[in-house]
C-alpha positions as CSV (number, residue, x, y, z in Angstrom):
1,X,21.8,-20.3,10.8
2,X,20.3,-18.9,14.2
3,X,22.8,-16.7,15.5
4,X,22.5,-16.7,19.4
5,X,25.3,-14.0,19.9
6,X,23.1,-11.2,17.5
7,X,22.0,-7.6,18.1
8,X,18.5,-8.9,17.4
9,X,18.7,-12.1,20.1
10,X,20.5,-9.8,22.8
11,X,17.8,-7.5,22.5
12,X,15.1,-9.7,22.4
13,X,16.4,-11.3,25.4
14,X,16.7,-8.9,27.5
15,X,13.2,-7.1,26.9
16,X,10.4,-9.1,28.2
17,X,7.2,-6.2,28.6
18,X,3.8,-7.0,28.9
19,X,1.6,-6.6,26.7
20,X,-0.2,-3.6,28.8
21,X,3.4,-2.4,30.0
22,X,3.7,-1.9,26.2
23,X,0.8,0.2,25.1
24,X,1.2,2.1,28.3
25,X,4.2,3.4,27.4
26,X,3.9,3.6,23.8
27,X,4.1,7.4,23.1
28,X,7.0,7.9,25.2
29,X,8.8,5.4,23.3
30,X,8.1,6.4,20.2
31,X,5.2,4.7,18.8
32,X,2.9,6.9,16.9
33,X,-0.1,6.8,14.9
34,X,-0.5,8.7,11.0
35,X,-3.3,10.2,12.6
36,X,-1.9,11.1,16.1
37,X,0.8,13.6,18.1
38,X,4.7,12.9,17.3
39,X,6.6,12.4,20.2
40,X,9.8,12.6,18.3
41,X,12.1,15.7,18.8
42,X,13.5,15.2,15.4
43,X,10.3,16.9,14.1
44,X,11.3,19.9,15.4
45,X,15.2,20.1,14.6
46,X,16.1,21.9,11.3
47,X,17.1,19.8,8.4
48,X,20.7,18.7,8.2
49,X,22.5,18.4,4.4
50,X,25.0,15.7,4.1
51,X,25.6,12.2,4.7
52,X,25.1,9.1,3.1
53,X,21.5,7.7,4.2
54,X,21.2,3.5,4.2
55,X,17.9,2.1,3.6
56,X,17.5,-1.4,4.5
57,X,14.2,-2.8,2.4
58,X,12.6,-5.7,1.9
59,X,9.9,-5.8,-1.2
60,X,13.0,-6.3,-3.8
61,X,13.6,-8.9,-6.6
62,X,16.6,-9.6,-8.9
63,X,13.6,-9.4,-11.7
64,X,12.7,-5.8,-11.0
65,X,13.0,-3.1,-13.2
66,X,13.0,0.7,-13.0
67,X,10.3,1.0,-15.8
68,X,7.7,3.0,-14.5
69,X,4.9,0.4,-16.2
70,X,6.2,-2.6,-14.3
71,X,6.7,-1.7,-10.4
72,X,5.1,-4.1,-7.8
73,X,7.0,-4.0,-5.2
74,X,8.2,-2.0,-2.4
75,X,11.6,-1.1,-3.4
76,X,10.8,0.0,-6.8
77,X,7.9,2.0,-5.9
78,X,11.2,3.9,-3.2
79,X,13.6,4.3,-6.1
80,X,11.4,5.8,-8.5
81,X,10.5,8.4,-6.1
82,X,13.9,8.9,-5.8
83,X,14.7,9.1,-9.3
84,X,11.5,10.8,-10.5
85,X,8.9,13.3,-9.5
86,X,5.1,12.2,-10.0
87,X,2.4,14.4,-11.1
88,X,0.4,15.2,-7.7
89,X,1.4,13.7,-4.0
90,X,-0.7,12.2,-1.5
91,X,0.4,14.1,1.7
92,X,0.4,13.4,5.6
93,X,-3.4,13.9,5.8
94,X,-4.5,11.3,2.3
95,X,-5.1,14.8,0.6
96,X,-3.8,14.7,-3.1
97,X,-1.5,17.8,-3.3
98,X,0.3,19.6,-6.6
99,X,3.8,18.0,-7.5
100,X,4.6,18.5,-11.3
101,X,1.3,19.3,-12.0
102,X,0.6,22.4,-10.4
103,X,-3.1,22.9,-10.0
104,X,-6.3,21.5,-11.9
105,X,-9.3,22.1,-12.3
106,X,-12.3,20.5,-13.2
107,X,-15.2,21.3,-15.6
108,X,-18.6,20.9,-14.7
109,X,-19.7,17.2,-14.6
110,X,-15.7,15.9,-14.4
111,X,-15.1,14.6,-17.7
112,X,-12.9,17.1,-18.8
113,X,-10.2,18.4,-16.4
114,X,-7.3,21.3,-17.1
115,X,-4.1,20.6,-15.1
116,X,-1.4,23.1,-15.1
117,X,2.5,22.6,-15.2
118,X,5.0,23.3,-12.4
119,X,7.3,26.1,-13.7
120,X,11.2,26.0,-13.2
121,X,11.7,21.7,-13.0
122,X,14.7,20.5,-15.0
123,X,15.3,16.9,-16.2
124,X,18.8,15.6,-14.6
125,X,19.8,16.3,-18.4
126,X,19.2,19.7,-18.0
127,X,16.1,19.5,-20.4
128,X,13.3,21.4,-18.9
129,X,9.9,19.9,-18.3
130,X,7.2,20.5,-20.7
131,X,3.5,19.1,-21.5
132,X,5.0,16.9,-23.9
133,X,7.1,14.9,-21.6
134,X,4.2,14.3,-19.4
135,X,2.0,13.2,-22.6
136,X,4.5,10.3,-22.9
137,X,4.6,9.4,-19.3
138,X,1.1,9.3,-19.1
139,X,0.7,7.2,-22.7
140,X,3.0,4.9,-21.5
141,X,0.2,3.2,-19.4
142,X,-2.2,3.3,-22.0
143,X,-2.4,1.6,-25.9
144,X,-3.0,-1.9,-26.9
145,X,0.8,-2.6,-26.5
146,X,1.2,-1.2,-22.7
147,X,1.8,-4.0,-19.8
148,X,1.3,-1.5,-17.0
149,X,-0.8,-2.3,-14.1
150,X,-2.9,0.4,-14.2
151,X,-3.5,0.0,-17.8
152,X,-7.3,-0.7,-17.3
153,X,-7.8,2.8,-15.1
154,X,-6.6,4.9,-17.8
155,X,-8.9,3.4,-19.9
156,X,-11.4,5.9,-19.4
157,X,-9.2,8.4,-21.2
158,X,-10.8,9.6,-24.1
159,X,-8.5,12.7,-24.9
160,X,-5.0,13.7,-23.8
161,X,-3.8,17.1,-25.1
162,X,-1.9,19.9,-24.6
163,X,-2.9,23.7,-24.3
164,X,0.7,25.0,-25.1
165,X,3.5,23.9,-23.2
166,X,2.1,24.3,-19.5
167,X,-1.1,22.6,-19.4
168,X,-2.5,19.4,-20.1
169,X,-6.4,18.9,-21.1
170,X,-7.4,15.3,-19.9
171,X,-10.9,14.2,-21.6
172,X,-13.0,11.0,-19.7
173,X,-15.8,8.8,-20.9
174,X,-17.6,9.9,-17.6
175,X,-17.1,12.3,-15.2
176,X,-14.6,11.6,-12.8
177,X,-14.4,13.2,-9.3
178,X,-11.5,11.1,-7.7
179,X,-9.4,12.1,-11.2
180,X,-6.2,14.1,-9.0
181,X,-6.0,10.8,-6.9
182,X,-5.8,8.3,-9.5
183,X,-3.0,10.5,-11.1
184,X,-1.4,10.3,-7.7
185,X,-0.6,6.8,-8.4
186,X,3.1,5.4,-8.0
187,X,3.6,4.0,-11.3
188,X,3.2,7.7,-13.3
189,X,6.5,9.1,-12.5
190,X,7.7,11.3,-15.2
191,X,10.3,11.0,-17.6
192,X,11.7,13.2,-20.9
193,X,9.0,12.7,-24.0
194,X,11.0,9.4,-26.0
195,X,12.7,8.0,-22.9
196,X,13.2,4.3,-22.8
197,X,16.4,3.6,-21.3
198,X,15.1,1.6,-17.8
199,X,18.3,0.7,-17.0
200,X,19.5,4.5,-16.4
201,X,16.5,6.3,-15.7
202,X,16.5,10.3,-16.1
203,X,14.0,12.0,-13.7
204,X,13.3,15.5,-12.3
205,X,14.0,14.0,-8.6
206,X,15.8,14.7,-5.9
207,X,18.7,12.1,-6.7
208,X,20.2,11.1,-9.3
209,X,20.9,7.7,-11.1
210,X,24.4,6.2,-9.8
211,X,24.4,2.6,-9.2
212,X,22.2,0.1,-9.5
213,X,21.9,-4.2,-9.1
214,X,18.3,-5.3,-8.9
215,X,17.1,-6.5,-6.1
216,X,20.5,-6.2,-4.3
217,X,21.6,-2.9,-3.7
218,X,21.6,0.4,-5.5
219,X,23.4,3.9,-4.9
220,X,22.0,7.5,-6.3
221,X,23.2,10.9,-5.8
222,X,21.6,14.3,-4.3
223,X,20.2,16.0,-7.4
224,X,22.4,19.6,-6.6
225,X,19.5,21.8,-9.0
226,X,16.3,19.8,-7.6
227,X,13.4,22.2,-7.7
228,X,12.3,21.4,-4.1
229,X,14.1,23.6,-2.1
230,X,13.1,22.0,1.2
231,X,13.7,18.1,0.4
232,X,16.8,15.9,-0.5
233,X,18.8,17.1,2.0
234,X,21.5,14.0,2.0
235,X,24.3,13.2,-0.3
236,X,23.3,9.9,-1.6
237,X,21.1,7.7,-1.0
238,X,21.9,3.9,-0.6
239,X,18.8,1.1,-0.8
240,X,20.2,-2.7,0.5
241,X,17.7,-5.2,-0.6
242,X,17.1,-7.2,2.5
243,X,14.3,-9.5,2.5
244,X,14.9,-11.1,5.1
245,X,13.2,-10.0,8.4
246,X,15.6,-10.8,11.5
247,X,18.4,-10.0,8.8
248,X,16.9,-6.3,8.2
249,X,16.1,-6.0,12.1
250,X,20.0,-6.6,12.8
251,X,21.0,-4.9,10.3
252,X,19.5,-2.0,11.8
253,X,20.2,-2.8,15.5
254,X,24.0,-2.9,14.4
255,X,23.7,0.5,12.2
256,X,24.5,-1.2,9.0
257,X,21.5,0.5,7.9
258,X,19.3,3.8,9.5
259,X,16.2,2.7,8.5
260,X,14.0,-0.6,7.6
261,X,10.5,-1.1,6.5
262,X,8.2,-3.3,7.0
263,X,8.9,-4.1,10.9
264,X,8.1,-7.8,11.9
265,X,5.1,-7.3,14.2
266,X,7.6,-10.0,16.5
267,X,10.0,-7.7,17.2
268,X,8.6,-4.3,17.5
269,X,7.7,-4.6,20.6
270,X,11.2,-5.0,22.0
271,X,12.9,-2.7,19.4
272,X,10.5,-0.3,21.2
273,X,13.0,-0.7,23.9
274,X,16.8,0.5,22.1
275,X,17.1,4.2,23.1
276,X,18.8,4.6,19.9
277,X,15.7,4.0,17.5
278,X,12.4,5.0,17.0
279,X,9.5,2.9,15.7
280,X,7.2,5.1,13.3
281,X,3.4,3.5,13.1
282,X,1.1,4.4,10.6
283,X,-2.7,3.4,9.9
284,X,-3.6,3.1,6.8
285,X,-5.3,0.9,3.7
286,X,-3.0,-2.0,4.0
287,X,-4.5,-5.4,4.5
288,X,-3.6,-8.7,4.3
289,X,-5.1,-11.6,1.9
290,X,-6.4,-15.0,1.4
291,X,-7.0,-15.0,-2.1
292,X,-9.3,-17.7,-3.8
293,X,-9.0,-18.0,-7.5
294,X,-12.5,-17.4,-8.5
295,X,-12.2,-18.8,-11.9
296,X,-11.5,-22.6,-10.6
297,X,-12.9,-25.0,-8.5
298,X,-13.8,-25.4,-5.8
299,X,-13.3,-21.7,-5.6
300,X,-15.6,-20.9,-8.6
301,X,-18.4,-21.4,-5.7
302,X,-19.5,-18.6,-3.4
303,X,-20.6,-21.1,-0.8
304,X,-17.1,-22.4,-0.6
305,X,-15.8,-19.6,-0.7
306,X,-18.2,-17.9,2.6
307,X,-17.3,-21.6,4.3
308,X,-13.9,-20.8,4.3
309,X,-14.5,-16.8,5.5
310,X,-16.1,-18.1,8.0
311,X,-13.5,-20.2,9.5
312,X,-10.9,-17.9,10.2
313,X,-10.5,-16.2,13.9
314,X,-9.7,-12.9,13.1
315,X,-9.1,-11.4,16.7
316,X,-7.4,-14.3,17.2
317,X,-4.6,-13.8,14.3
318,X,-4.9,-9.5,14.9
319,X,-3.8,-10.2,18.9
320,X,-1.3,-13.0,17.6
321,X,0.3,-12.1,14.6
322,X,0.2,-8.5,14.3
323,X,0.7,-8.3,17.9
324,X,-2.5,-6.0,17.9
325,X,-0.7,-3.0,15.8
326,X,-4.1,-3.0,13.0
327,X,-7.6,-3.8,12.7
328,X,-9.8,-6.4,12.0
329,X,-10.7,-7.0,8.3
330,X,-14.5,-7.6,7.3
331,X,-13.1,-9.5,3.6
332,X,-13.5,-6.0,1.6
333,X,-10.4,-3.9,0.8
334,X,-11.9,-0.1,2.0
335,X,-10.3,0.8,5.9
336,X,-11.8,2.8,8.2
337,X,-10.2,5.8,7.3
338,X,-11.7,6.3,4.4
339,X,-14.7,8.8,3.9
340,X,-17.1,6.0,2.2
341,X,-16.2,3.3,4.7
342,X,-19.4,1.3,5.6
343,X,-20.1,1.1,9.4
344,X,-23.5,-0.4,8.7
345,X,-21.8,-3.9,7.7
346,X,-21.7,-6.2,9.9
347,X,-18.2,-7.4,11.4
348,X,-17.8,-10.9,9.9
349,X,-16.6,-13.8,13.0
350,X,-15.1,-17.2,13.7
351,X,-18.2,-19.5,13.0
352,X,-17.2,-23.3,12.4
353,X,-20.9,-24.3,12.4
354,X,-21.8,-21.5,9.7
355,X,-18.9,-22.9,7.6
356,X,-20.8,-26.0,8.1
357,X,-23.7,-24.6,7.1
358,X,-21.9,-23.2,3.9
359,X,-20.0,-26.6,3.2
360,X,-23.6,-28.6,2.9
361,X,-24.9,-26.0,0.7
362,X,-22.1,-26.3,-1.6
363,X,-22.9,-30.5,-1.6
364,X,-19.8,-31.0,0.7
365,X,-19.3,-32.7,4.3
366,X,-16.1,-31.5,3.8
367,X,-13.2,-29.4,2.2
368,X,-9.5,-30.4,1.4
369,X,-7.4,-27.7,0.2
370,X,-3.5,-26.1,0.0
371,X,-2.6,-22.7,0.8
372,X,0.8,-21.6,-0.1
373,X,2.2,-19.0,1.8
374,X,5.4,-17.6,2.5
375,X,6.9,-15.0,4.9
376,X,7.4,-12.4,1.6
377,X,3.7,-12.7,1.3
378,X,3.4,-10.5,4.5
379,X,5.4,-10.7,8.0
380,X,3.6,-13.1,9.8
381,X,1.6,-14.8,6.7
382,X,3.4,-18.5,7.7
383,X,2.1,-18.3,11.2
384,X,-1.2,-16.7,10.6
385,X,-1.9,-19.2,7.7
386,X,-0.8,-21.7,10.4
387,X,-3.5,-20.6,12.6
388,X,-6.1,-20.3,9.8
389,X,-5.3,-24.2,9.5
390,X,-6.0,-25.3,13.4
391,X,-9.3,-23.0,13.0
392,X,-10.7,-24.2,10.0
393,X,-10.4,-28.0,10.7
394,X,-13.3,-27.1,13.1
395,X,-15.9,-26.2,10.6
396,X,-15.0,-29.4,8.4
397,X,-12.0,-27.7,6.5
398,X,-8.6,-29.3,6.4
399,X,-5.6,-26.6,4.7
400,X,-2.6,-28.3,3.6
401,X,0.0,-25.2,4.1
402,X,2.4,-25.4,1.1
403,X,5.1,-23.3,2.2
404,X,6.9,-21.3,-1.1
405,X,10.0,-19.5,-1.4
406,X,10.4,-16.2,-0.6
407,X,12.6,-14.8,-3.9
408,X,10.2,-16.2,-6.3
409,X,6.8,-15.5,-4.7
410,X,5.3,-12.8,-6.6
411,X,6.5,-14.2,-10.2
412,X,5.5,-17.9,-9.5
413,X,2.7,-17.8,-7.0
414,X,0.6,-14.6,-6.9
415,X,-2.6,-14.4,-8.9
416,X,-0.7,-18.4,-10.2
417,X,-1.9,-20.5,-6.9
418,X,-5.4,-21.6,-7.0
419,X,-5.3,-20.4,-2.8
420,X,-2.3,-18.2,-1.9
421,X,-1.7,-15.1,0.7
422,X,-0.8,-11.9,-0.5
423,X,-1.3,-8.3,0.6
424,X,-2.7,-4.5,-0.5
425,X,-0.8,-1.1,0.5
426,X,-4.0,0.2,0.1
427,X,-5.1,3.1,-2.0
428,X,-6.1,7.1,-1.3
429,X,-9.9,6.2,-2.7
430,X,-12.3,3.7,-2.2
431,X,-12.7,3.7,-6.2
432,X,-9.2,3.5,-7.0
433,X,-8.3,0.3,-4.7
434,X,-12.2,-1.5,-6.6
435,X,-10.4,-0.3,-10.0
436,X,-7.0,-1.8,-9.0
437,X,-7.9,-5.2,-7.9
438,X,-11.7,-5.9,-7.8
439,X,-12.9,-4.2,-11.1
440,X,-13.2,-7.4,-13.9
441,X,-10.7,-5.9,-16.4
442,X,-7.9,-4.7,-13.6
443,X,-4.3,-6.3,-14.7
444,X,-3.9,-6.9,-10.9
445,X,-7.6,-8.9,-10.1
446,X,-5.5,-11.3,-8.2
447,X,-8.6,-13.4,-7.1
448,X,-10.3,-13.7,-11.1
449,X,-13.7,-12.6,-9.9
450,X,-16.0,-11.2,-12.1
451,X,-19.3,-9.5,-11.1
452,X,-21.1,-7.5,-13.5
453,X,-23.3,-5.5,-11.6
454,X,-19.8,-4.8,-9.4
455,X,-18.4,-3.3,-12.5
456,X,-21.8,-1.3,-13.1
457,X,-21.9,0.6,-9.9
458,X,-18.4,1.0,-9.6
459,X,-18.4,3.1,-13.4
460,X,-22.0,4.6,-11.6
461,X,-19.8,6.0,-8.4
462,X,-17.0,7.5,-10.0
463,X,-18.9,9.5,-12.2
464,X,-20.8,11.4,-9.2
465,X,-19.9,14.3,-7.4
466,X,-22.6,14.1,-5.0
467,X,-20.7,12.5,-1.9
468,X,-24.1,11.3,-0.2
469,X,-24.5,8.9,-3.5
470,X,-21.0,8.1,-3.8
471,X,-20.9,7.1,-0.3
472,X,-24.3,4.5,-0.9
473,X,-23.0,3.0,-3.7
474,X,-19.2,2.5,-2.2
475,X,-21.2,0.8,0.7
476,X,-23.2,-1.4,-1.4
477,X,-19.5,-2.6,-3.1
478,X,-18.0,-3.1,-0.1
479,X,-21.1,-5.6,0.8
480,X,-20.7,-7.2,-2.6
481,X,-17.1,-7.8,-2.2
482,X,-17.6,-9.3,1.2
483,X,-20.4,-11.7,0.4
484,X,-19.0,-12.8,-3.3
485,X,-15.7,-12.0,-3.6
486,X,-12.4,-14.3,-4.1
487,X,-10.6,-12.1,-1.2
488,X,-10.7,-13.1,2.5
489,X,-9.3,-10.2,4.3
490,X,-9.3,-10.8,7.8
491,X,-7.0,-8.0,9.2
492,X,-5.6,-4.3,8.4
493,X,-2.3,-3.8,9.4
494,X,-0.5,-0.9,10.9
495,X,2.7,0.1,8.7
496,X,5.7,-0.1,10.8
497,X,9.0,1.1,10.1
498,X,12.3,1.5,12.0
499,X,14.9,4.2,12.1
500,X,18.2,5.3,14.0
501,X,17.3,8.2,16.0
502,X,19.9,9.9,13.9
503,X,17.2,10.3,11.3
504,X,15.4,13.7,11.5
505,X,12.1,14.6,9.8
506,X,10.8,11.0,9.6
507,X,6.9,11.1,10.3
508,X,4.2,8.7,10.3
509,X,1.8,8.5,6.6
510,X,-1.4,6.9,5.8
511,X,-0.1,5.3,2.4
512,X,2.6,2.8,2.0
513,X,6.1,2.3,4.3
514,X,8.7,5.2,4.1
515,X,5.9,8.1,4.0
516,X,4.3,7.0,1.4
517,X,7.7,5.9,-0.2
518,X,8.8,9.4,-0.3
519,X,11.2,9.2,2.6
520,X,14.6,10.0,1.3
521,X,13.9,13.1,0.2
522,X,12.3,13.9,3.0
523,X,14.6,12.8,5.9
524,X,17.9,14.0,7.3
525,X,20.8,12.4,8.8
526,X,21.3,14.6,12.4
527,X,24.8,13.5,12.3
């Protein structure tokens, strides 16, 4: 029911900036960039303890789990950091930095790697980390029987050992360079050696287990002995699951909540305008999807498949539906920011008659297909697949826009629909984002394309340390992925969270919402 007396349609209504008024005043407002100055005088103010800190978050389920193996999502990805410590951070700067491990080292040619232990961490139990409790958080992604998403980049693990009780010896098939930055990844949080109970996780983090209803609401506690003396400075932490866009925006606005994620790119511009909140922008690796099942027709064809890439106005959707706050996309997953980004490929652009051209090659005068799409997809996905429909019918193909609910999406229509939207947080590497969703054996290949010689260079890369080669072959991929691949990506989008400006320390980062999901040990509640 549209609520004409809300926060949200007060606000709205009475902020009605230009477009240029906007980005002209952008830094005094608040808007900042993971690269860029902070205006925000919280970054200067010491850290406050106490307080309860709300977190209002949409990427929750009532199917989600706290098992490590298993998290897709936003919210879980949050609460595990909460819970539990992983083995090395990505910081402010995409720089992978010691956490439990405490330094590595690799030998020569990067298939064998020494990583040393943090010394002083306690489990919530009081049972003191040790190599074997990171053996069995590391083995839980790996073996026949493992479900874990990034099952298939452990793979390469030949050898996993101890060298006494502080150091780990990690054995590859090949050299790896990027190694640290694939042990960065969310999912290897770290629990006591034998753990299984998901439903009461035991970490080394800053908070401890207290309540918890999936995908509804949970409650943990500030970890008193937490090994980080300069994080978790509030007295519990409390995640609301609220999927819902105008319903987390008001929830805000009205300070049920003192922080939300994944700001709709409809409103920022006049939550800019509350004195009371600040809007933290981040660049990054996030992009947004059209995703083609490879493996069926009439996606199993390449010419359909660049007919369709070329029938999507790109500017138009960035200016539209993102409001301008990302990029455009050239339909491969690597952004801008990252060191082997290719600048030689060129930027792909509306074309009906080249979709033409692609729809006779394929034997067609024309194309008749369904998209589903929902709003949980990404915020915006119903309108921008609304505009992909309007520009496609010009270059002979007609979408039927199925809309799906939002609760169910990622169960019953990801990597499921023949043609469905989706999107990518992005990933510290260029290999490690190929490996997670590009790479033939990934769990999470939501398009079902398979390219061999993709697969070849991709093992080829990782194995060099020679950045000038690395950088070739990561440019080549990126032109494979763009001319064959399942995946049209037309845009990268800024991440945009929201926060009462009685949260101190929050600062923009490159991966994921919530500083890389790392925010509630990190911020402070000023009063």
């Amino acid at each position: 029911m549209k609520d004409n007396n809300s926060p949200l349609t007060k606000l709205m209504q009475d902020a009605q900036l230009s477009r240029r008024g906007f980005i002209t005043s952008a830094s005094a407002v608040g808007i900042t960039s993971a690269m860029g100055f902070s205006p925000f005088s919280a970054f200067a103010a010491e850290p406050k303890k106490g307080g309860i800190l709300k977190l209002g978050m949409s990427g929750g389920n009532t199917s989600d789990t706290l098992d490590p193996t298993l998290f897709s999502d936003w919210v879980p990805l949050n609460q595990a950091y909460m819970l539990m410590n992983g083995l090395i951070e990505i910081d402010e700067n995409n720089k992978a930095t010691p956490e439990l491990f405490s330094a590595w080292e690799a030998k020569p040619g990067a298939a064998e790697w020494v990583f040393t232990l943090r010394e002083g961490v306690t489990f919530h139990n009081g049972k003191t980390l040790d190599a074997d409790d990171i053996l069995y958080s590391i083995n839980l992604h790996r073996g026949d029987k493992s479900k874990s998403a990034i099952k298939s980049q452990l793979a390469p693990i030949t050898g996993l050992t101890k060298q006494g009780d502080k150091q780990i010896l990690i054995t590859l098939e090949s050299g790896n360079a990027d190694l640290p930055y694939l042990l960065a990844d969310y999912h290897l949080v770290v629990v006591p050696a034998g753990f299984t109970d998901w439903s009461h996780p035991i970490g080394t983090g800053g908070f401890i287990f207290d309540q918890y209803e999936p995908g509804v609401r949970s409650l943990f506690k500030r970890n008193p002995n937490y090994w980080k003396p300069d994080r978790a400075f509030v007295d519990a932490v409390e995640v609301l699951v609220i999927n819902d866009p105008t319903a987390r925006t008001n929830a805000l606005i009205s300070g049920q909540v003192h922080a939300i994620n994944r700001v709709d790119f409809k409103t920022v511009d006049f939550l800019k305008r509350s004195p009371a909140l600040n809007i933290i922008r981040s660049s990054g690796g996030q992009h947004f999807t059209f995703l083609m099942d490879c493996s069926v027709a009439p996606y199993n064809n390449n010419d359909v498949r660049m007919a369709i890439k070329h029938g999507i106005d790109r500017q138009k959707i960035l200016d539209t539906v993102l409001r301008g706050y990302g990029s455009l996309g050239n339909d491969h997953p690597i952004p801008k920011t990252d060191r082997f980004f290719n600048h030689s490929l060129e930027q792909r652009v509306y074309d009906p008659d080249k979709s033409k051209f692609y729809l006779k090659k394929a034997g067609l005068t024309d194309l008749k297909i369904e998209l589903s799409s929902s709003d949980a997809a990404f915020a915006g996905a119903l309108d921008a697949a609304a505009l992909f429909q309007g520009q496609a019918q010009k270059g002979g193909i007609q979408v039927n826009i199925k809309r799906q609910p939002a609760d169910s999406y990622w169960d019953d229509v990801w990597m499921k629909a023949p043609f469905s939207m989706g999107y990518w947080g992005g990933r510290p590497t260029a290999d490690q984002m190929f490996s997670t969703a590009y790479q033939s054996t990934a769990k999470w290949n939501d398009t079902h394309w398979k390219d061999e010689k993709f697969d070849a260079l991709l093992l080829q890369a990782r194995s060099l340390l020679d950045e000038g080669k690395r950088a070739e072959i990561y440019g080549e991929l990126q032109s494979i992925v763009r001319d064959n691949g399942g995946a049209m990506i037309p845009l990268f989008g800024d991440y945009l969270d929201a926060a009462s400006k009685k949260v101190g320390g929050i600062k923009p980062h490159p991966m994921f919402n919530f500083m890389g999901g790392r925010l509630a040990e990190r911020v402070w509640l000023e009063a």
